[in-house]
N, C-alpha and C positions, 0 to 999 in steps of 0.2 A: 504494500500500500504506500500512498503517499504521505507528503506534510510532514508534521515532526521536522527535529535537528538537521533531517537531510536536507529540508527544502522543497522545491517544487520539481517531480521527478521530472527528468530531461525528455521522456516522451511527451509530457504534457505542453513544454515549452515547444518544443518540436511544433506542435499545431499552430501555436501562433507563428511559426516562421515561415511556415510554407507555405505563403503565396497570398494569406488571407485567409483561408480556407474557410468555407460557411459553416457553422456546426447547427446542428439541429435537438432538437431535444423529444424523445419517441419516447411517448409515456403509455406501457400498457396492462390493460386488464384491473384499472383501478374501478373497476365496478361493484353492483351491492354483493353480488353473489362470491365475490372474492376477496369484501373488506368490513362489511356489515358484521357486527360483535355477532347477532342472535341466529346471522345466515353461515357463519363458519366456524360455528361452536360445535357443532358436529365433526371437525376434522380432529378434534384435542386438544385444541391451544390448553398451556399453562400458563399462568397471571403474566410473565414474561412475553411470552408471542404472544399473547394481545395488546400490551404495551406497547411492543416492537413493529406490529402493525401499524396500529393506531400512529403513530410516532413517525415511519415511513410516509404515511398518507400524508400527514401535515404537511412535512417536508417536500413532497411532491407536489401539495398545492402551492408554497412558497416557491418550489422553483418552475413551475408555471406562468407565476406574478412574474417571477424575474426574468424568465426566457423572454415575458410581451413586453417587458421594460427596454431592454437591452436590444432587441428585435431580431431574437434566436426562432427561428419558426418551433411552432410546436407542433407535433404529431402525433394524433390517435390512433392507439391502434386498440382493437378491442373482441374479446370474443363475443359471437353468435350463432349459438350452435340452431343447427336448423332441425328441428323436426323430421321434414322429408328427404333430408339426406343423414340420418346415423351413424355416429363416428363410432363403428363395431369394434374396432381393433380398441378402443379405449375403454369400453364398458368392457369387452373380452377379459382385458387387462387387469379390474377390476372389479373383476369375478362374475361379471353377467356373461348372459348369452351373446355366440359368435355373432347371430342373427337375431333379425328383428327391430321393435320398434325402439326409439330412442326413451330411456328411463327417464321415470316421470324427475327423477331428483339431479337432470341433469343438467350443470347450473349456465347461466347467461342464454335461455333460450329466446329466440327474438321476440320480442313485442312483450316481453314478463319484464316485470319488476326488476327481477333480479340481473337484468341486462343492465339496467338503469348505470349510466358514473356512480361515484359515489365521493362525493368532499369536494369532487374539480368536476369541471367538464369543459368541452370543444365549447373556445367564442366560434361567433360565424366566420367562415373563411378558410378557419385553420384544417389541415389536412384531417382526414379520420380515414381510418383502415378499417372492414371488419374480417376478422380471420375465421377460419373453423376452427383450427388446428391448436399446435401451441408458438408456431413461430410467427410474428407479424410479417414474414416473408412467401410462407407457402402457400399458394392457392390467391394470393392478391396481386394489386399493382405497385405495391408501396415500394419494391427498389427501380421502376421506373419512375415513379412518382419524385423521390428523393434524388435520382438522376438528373429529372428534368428541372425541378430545382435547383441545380447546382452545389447541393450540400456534401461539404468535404469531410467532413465525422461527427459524429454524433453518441450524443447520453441520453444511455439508456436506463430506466425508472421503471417502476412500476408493480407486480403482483403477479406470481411468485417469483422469490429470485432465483430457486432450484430448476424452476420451470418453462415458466410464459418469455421471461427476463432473460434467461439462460438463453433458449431455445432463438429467441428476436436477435439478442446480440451477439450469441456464436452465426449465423446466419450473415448477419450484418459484416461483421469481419472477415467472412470468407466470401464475399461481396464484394469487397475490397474497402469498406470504409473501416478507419480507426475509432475504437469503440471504448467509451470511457463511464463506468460504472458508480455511481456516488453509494458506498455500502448503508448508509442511512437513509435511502429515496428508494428501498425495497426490501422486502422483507420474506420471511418465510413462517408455515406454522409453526416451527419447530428449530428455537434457537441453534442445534447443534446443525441441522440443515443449513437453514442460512449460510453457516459460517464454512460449510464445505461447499455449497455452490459458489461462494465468494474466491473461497481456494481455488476452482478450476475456472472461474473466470481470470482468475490474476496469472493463471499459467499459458491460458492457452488464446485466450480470446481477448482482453482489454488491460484497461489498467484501474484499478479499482481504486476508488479516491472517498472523497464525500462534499457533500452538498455544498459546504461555504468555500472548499476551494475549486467547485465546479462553476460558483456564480462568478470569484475572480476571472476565472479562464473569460469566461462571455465577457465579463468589464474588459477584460484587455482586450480582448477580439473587438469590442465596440467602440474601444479608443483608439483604435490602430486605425491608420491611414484608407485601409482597404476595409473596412469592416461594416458594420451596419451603417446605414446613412442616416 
């Protein structure tokens, strides 16, 4: 990780020197069904990962505020599992049947509640993604979306970080964009999880930082010559 004694680790300066480079900020899956205390009390949080949730989500709604400050674009991406197309391999997984109809308890279904943001949502304008899956990559437009854009790396936020987070930002870096994780603007149910999706994000896919030195990065990308206008 970054910060501390060391300083600001040199890949992170690296982004502000090449060229300007747009970053974008890809917040996902902060919906009810994924952040709501009463709707993911059934996975087992301890008093901790509720904390750690709860606490995440803030923090992703403050760097929201900050990304429209600064004029970092923000992007949604979100799931929508659809009814008439059943993600079988995932209920399989999960101990349901190969076949069949999609489980009643299966969360962010279109048009339910449970799809619903939850703490933040899309102003008008700003990109949104709906995915089925678990990467904001599979089955959407969002890396020609962020192509046509012009964005040059991007931080990734949002719910699970073993998962949805994992899944969006490994995706993202073998993509080819440089991928930069705040560990407090994502969470998991399960403290010890968290902390090993954070491990193999830091090994293999980004550089894992957190929230107050991700809004610096934007401040200096916005004060630089080339940067927001």
């Amino acid at each position: 990780m970054t910060g501390g004694s060391g300083g600001l680790d040199p890949r992170l300066a690296r982004l502000l020197d090449a060229g300007g480079r747009t970053p974008a900020l890809v917040v996902v899956d902060v919906q009810r069904d994924f952040g709501e205390p009463a709707r993911i009390a059934g996975y087992g949080l301890d008093d901790r990962a509720f904390a750690a949730v709860d606490a995440a989500i803030v923090r992703i709604g403050a760097l929201v505020d900050e990304a429209r400050a600064t004029g970092v674009p923000v992007v949604w991406v979100e799931l929508g599992s659809d009814p008439s197309a059943p993600w079988h391999s995932s209920t399989w997984l999960r101990g349901g049947a190969l076949d069949g109809p999609m489980p009643e308890d299966e969360p962010c279904r279109i048009g339910t509640a449970g799809a619903e943001w939850y703490r933040t949502a899309p102003a008008p304008g700003e990109t949104r993604v709906v995915k089925r899956g678990y990467s904001g990559f599979l089955g959407t437009d969002l890396e020609a979306r962020l192509t046509t854009a012009g964005i040059g790396w991007l931080t990734v936020v949002g719910l699970t970080s073993e998962c949805c987070v994992f899944a969006t930002a490994q995706d993202a870096m073998q993509l080819g964009w440089p991928v930069v994780v705040p560990s407090d603007a994502t969470a998991a149910y399960d403290i010890d999880v968290h902390d090993a999706a954070l491990t193999m994000i830091e090994l293999n896919v980004g550089v894992v930082t957190d929230a107050g030195e991700t809004t610096a990065l934007w401040q200096a990308w916005a004060a630089s010559p080339v940067g927001a206008p």
